[in-house]
C-alpha positions in Angstrom: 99.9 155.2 18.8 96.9 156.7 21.0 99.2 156.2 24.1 102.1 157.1 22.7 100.4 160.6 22.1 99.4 160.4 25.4 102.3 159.8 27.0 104.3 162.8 24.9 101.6 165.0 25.9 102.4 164.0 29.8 105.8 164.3 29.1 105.4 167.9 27.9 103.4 168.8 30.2 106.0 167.7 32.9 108.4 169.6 31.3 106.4 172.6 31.3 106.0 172.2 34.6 109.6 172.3 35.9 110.6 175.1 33.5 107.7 176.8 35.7 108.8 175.6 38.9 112.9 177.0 37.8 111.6 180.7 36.3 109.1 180.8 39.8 112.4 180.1 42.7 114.9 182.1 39.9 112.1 185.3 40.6 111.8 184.4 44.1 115.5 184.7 44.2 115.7 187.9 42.6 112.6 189.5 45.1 114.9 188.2 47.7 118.0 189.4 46.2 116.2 193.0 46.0 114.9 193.1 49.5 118.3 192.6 50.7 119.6 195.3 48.9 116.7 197.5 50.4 117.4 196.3 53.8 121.4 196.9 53.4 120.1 200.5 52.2 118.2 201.1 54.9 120.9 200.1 57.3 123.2 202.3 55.9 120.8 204.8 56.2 120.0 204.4 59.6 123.5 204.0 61.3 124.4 207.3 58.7 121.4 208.9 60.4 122.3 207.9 64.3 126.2 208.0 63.6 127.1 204.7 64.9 128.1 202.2 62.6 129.6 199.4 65.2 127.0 197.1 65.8 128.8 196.4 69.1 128.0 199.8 70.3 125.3 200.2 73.5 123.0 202.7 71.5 123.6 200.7 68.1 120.0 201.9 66.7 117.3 198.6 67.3 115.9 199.4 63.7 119.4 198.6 62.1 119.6 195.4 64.4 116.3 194.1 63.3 117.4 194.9 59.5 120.7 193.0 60.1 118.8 190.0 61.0 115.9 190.1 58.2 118.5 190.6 56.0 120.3 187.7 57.4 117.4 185.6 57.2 116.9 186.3 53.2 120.4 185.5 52.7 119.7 182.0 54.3 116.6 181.5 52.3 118.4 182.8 49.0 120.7 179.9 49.5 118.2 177.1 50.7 116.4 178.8 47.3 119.8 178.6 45.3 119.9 174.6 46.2 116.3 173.8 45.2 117.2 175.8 41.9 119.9 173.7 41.6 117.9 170.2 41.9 114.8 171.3 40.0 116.6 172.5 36.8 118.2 169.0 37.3 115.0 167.7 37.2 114.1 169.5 34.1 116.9 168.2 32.2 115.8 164.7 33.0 112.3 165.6 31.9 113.9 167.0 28.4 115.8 164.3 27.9 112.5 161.8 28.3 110.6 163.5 26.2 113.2 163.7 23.7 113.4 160.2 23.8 110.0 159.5 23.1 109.7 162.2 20.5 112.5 160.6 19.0 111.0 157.1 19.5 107.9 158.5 17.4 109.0 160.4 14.5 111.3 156.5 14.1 108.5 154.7 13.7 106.5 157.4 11.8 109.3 157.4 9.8 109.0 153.2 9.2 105.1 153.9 8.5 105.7 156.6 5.8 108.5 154.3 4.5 106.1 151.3 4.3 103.3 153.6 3.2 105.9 154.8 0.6 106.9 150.7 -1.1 103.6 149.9 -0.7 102.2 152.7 -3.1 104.8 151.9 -5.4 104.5 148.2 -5.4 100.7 149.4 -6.3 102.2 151.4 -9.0 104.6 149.0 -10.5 102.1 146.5 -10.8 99.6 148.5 -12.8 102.5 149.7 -14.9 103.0 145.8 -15.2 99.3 145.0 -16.1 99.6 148.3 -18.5 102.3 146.7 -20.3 101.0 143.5 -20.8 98.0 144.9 -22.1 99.5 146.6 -24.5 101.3 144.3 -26.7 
């Protein structure tokens, strides 16, 4: 049973693990998320500020060109995020459903122990109700 303990242990562990590794790219996600709303803010802002909102345009203000593309670039790395969010909560389902396995695996043969445990008391107790009984007559 010592490595059966062992290995749940692991198990858990692992699937501590990948609930860590999902909650840390879902908050990198939403950072990411946020810093594209800043930078759509600030664009905004600065073509309100310069009045020229085609990007097109000759004096097109540098600042809101360099936003565009940072902006751009999260929204890449949000979705190369949104696929490795996608594979590790996969991975924590299979982990779950391991340890689940095992868990269940254990609390079986517990369950056969206790049962054994269980007759062999009572064989115990019918036989000294048995010796009681023939002592008594």
């Amino acid at each position: 049973m010592k490595s059966r303990d062992s290995l749940i242990r692991l198990k858990r562990f692992q699937v501590d693990e990948k609930r860590r590794q999902v909650t840390q790219i879902e908050m990198m996600i939403a950072d990411f998320n946020r810093m594209v709303s800043d930078l759509d803010d600030q664009i905004v802002a600065e073509q309100n500020r310069v009045g020229i909102h085609d990007v097109t345009h000759f004096a097109y203000p540098t600042f809101a060109k360099a936003a565009i593309q940072r902006r751009d670039n999260l929204k890449v790395s949000i979705h190369d995020l949104e696929m490795k969010q996608e594979a590790a909560r996969d991975e924590l389902a299979i982990a779950v459903e391991d340890l689940k396995k095992i868990e269940l695996i254990e609390e079986r043969d517990q369950s056969r122990e206790r049962a054994e445990r269980d007759a062999a008391e009572q064989e115990a107790l019918d036989e000294m109700a048995g010796r009681r009984h023939a002592f008594g007559r």
